[in-house]
C-alpha positions in Angstrom: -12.7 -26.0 -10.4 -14.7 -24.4 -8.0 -18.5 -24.4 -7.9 -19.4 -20.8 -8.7 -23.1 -20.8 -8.7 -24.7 -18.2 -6.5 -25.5 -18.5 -3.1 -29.6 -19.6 -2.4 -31.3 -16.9 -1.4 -34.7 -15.3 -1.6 -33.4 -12.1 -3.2 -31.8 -11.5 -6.4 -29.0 -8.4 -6.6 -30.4 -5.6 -7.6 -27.6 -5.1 -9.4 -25.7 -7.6 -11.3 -21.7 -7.6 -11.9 -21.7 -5.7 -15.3 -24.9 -4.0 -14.3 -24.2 -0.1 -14.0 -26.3 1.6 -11.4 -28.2 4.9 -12.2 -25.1 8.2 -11.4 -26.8 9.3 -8.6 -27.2 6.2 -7.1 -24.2 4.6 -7.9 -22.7 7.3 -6.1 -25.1 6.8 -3.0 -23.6 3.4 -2.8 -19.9 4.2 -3.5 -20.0 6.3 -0.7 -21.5 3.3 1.5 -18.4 1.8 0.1 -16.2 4.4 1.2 -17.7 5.0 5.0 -16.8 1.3 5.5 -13.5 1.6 3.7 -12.1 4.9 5.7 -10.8 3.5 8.8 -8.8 1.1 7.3 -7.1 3.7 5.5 -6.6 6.1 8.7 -5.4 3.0 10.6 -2.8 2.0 7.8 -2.1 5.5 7.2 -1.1 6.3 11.0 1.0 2.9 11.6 3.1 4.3 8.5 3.7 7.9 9.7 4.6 7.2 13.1 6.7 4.5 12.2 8.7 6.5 9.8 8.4 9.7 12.4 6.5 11.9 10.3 4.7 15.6 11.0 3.2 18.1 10.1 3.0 18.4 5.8 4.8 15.2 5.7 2.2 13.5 7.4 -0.8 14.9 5.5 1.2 14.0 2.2 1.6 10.2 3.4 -2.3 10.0 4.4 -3.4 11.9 1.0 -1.2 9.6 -1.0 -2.4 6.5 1.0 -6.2 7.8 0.0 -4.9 8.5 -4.0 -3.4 5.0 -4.6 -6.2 3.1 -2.6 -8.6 5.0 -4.7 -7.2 5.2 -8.0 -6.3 1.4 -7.8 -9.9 1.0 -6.4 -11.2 2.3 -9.6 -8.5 0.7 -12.2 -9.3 -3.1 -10.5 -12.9 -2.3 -11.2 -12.7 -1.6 -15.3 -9.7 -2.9 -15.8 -8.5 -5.2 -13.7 -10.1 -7.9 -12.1 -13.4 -6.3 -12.6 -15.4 -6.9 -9.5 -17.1 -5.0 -6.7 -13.4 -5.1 -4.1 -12.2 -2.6 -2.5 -8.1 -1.9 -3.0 -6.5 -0.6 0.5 -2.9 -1.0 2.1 -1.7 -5.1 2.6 -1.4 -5.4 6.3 1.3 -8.0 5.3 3.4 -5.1 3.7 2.3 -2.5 6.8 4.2 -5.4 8.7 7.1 -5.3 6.5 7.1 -1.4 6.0 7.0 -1.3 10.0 9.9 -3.3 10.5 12.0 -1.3 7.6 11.0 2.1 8.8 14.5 1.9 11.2 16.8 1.7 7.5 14.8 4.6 6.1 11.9 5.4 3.5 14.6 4.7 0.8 15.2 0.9 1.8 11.6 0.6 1.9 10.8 2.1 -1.6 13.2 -0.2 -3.0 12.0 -3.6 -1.3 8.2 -3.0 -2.2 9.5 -2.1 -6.0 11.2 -5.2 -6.5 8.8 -7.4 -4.3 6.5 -6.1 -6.7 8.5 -7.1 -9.6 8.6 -10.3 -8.8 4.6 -10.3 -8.5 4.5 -9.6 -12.1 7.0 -11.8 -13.4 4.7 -14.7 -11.5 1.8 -13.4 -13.4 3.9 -13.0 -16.9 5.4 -16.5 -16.0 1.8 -18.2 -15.5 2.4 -19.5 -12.3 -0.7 -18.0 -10.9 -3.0 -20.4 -13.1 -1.8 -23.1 -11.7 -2.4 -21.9 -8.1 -5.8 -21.4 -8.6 -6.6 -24.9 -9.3 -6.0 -25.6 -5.6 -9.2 -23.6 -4.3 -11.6 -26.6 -3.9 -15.0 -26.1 -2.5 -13.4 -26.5 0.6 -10.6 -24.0 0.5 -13.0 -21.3 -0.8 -15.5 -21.7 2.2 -12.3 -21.6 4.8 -11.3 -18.7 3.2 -14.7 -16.7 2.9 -15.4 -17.9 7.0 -11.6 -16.9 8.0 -11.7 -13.6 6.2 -14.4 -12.6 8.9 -12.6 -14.4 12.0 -9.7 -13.4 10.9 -10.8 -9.8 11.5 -11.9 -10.1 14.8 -9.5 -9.1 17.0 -9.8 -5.9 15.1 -13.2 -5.8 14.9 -14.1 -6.2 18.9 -11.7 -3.2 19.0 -13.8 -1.5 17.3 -16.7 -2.6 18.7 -15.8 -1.9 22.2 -13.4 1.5 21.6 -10.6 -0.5 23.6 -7.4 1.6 22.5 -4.2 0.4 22.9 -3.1 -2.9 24.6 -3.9 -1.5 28.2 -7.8 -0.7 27.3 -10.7 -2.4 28.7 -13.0 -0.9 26.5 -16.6 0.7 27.6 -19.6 -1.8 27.8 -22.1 0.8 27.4 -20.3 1.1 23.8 -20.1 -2.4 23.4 -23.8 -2.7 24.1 -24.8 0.1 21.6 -22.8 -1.4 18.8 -24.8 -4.7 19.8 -28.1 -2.9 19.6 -26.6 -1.5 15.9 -25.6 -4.8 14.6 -29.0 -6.1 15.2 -30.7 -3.3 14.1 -28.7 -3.3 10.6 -29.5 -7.1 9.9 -33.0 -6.5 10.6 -33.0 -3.6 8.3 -31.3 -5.7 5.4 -33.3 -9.2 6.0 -36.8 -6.6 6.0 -36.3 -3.9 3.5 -36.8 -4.3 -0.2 -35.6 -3.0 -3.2 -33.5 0.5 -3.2 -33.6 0.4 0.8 -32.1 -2.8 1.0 -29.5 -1.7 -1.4 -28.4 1.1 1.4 -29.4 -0.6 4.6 -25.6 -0.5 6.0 -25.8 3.0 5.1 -29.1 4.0 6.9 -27.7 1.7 10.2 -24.6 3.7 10.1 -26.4 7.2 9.7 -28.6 6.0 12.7 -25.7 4.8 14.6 -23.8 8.1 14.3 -27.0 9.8 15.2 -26.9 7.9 18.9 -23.5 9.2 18.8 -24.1 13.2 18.2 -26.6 12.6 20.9 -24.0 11.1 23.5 -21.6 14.0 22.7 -19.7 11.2 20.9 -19.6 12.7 17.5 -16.4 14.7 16.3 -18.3 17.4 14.1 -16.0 20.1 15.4 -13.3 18.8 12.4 -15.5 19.4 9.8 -14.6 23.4 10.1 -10.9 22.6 10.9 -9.6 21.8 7.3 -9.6 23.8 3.9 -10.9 22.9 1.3 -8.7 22.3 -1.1 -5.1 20.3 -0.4 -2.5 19.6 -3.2 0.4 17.0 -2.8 3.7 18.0 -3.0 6.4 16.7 -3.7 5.1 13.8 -4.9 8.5 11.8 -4.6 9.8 12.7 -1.4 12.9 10.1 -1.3 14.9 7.7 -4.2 14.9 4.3 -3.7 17.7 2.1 -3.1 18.2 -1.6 -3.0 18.7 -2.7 0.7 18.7 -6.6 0.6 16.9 -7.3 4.0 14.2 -5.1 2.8 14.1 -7.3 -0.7 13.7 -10.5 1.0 11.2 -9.0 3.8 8.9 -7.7 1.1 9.2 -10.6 -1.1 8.1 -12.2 1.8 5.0 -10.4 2.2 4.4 -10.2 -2.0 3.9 -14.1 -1.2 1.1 -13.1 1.1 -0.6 -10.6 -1.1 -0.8 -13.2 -3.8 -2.4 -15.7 -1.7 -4.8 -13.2 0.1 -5.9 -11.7 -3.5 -6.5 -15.5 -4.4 -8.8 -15.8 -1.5 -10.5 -12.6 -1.8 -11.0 -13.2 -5.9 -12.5 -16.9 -5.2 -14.8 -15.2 -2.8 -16.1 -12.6 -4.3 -16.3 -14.8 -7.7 -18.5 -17.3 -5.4 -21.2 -14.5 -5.0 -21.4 -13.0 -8.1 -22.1 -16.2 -10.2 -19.1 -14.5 -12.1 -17.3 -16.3 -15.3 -13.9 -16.3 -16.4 -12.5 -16.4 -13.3 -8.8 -17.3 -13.9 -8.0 -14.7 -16.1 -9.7 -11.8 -13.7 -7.2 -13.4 -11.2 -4.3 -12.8 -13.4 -5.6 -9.4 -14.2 -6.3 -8.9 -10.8 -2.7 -9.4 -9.7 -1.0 -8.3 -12.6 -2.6 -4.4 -11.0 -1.8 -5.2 -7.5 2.2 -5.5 -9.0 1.8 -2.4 -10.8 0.2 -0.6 -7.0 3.0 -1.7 -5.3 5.7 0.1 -8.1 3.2 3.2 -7.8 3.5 2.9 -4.0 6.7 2.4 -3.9 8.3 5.4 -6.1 5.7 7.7 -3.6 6.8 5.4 -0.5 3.2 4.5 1.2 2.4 0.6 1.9 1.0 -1.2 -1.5 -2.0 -2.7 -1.9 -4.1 -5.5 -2.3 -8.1 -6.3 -2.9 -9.1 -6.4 0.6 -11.0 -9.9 1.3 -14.0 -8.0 3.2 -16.3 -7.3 -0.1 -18.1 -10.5 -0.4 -19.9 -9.7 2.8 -20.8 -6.5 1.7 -22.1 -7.3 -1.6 -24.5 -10.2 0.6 -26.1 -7.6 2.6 -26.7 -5.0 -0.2 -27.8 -7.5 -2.9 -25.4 -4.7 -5.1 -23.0 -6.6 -7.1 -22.4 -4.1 -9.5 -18.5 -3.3 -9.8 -19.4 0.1 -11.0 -20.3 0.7 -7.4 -17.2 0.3 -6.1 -15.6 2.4 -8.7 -17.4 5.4 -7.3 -16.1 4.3 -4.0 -12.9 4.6 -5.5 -13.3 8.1 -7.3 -14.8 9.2 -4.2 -11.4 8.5 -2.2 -9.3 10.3 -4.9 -11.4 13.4 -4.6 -11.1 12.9 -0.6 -7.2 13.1 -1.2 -7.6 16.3 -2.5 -11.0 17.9 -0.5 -10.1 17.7 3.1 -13.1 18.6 4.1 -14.7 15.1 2.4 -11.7 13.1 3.9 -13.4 14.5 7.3 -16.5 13.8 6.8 -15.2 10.3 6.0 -13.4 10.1 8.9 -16.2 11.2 11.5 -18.2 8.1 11.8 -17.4 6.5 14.8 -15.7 2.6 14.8 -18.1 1.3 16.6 -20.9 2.1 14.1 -18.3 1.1 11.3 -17.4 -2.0 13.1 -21.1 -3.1 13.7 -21.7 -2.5 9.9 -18.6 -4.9 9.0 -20.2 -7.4 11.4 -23.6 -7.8 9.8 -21.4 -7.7 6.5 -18.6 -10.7 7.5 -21.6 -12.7 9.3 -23.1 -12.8 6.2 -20.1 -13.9 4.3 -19.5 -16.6 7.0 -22.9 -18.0 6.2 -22.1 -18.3 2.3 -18.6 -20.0 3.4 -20.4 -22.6 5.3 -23.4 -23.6 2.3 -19.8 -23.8 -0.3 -18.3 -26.3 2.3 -21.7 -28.2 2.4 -22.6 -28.1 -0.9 -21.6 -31.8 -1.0 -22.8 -34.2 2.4 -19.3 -33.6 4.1 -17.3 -36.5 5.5 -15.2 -36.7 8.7 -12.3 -35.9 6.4 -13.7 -32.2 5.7 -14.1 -31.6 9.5 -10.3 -32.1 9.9 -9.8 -29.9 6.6 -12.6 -27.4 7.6 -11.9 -27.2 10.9 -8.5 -27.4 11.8 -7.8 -24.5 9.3 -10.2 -22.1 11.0 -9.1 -22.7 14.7 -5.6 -22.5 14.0 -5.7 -19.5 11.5 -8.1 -17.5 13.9 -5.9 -18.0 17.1 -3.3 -16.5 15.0 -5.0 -13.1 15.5 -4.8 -13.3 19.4 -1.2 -14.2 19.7 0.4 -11.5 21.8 2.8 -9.1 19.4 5.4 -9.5 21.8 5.3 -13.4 20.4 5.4 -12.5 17.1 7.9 -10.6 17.3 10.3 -13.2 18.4 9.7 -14.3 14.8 12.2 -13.8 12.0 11.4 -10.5 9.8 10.3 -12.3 6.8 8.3 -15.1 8.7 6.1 -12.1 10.3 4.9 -11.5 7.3 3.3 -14.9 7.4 2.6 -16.5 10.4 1.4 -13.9 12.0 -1.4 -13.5 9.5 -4.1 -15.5 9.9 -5.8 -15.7 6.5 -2.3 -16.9 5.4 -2.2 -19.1 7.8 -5.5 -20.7 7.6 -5.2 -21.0 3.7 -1.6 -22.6 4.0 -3.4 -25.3 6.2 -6.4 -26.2 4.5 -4.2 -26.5 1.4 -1.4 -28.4 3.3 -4.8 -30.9 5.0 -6.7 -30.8 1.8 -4.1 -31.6 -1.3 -1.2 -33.2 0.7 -2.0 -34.4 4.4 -5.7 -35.5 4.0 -6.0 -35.9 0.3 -8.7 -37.9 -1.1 -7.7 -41.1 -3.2 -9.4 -40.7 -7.0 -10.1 -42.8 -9.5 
């Protein structure tokens, strides 16, 4: 089993797993939560609408749906489910799939993601998933936790550099800010103490938004655009209908959730000196089968515990889960408060995508100490390393070479935490496995 002792470090969370912050500053940190969260919802969000052609209401029903299951599941994970501080959003392994279905219709789609789903909790009821987990060594759990943030980088310099669109070069005076903002934001967390450590991303953000206003940078024209109130209707749009090539495809992509909830689980379990692990994973994926029903009958892309937490937790020394339930309540009231959604939405990538930086750097760091716990052996650079090259090339394959794949194989190799974790498994259990006694 893996080692789940806590990572060395000077500082001890201020708040521990089952700890429950004070109201009003749990809710100061679920909104830290939920700046970071946003643009990963408005990004999966907009994929899904202009792949299925929507406008006008349509398209405000899919993105206040998108912000209502990624909430609500948020929260449920968080009590309920796997109970630790990870945020729920939209698979990108079933945005691929939903984007390739979109031609067949929002009805082939609903009915792939249902069963796909199904068949996610009939490997939980079925006990499969146990014996998955006994496959996340010391070394699979640091090549996950490092490839999580490497995996995210072509992303990431996107965001960092405002390049839009394949034919963007991006704006060095941007890149340079968001430079000056990463630094800034680790200084702020390695210095501060106490509370102010606790919201350091969210004081480096609130500065970094601040340059922004200043440039003429900063959107706050929207805020008077919207109402304040917005109800959803109708909340099923379409039936679902079994289309076979939609099965397989999401089926497909199920595979990938399971494996990237895995990951993100032995993670965030790896920084929380949590207990119990196995059955929060079954728990944990028992709800993300349920999300994808939910997300299904409403037809928006399911979700999945998104693998970034860890990082976060690391840089606020918060590991209280009851954190990111706020985070969670606070996106179900944005679904509704268009105004909030706004105010969500304002603050620029760059200063999100330095703030995921200084998190996933911090996560990297952890990944290598698991990998070293024990003097590593010219073995574990093969496993380690091969793992991490491969899986984080994966990102910077052009799409026009992925798409020469086969529907369901998209879903796969052209992920690169799943491709990273299917190699250091294949390198560390089959190809390169040690001899026992």
């Amino acid at each position: 089993m893996v080692d789940q002792s806590k990572p060395q470090t000077s500082d001890p969370y201020l708040y521990d797993l089952d700890q429950a912050p004070p109201p009003h500053l749990a809710l100061l940190y679920g909104l830290q939560w939920a700046f970071i969260m946003f643009p990963a919802l408005i990004i999966a969000s907009t994929l899904g609408v202009n792949a299925l052609g929507l406008t006008g209401a349509a398209e405000i029903r899919f993105l206040q749906l998108t912000l209502l299951t990624s909430g609500f599941f948020t929260a449920v994970q968080t009590l309920w489910g796997h109970r630790y501080p990870l945020l729920e959003g939209p698979s990108t392994a079933l945005v691929l799939s939903f984007l390739l279905l979109a031609p067949y219709g929002p009805e082939a789609i609903q009915g792939g993601m249902i069963i796909g789903a199904l068949l996610v909790i009939l490997a939980v009821a079925s006990r499969q998933i146990e014996r998955m987990t006994r496959f996340f060594t010391p070394n699979v759990v640091g090549v996950v936790l490092m490839l999580i943030a490497l995996g995210l980088l072509p992303p990431l310099l996107s965001f960092l550099t405002e390049m839009e669109g394949s034919g963007s070069h991006g704006d060095y005076r941007i890149f340079m800010i968001s430079l000056g903002l990463i630094l800034f934001m680790a200084t702020l967390s390695y210095r501060l103490r106490g509370f102010w450590k606790s919201v350091s991303l969210l004081l480096g953000m609130v500065a970094g938004s601040l340059v922004f206003l200043f440039m003429g940078r900063l959107e706050v024209g929207k805020l008077a655009d919207p109402g304040w109130v917005s109800f959803i209707s109708p909340w099923i749009s379409s039936r679902p209908r079994i289309f076979w090539p939609s099965v397989v495809a999401f089926a497909s992509a199920y595979l990938a959730v399971i494996v990237n909830s895995l990951g993100s689980l032995q993670g965030i379990a790896k920084v929380t000196e949590a207990v119990g692990v196995e059955s929060s994973i079954r728990r944990g994926i028992l709800i993300n089968g349920l999300a994808g029903i939910a997300c299904g009958l409403v037809g928006v892309v399911g979700t999945v515990s998104y693998s970034t937490s860890p990082g976060v937790v690391l840089v606020l020394r918060v590991a209280s889960r009851y954190a990111v339930t706020y985070c969670g309540a606070i996106l179900v009231l944005a679904a509704f408060l268009p105004k909030l959604a706004v105010l969500l939405a304002i603050v620029p990538k760059p200063v999100v995508g330095a703030a995921l930086c200084v998190a996933l750097g911090a996560q990297i760091g952890v990944g290598i100490s698991t990998v070293t716990a024990r003097t590593p052996t010219s073995r574990d650079y093969f496993v380690v390393g091969i793992p991490l090259l491969l899986g984080t090339a994966v990102g910077f394959l052009p799409q026009a070479l992925s798409e020469q794949l086969p529907g369901p194989l998209q879903a796969l190799l052209a992920n690169s935490l799943i491709v990273g974790i299917s190699l250091v498994l294949l390198l560390e259990h089959v190809l390169l496995r040690e001899k026992r006694n």
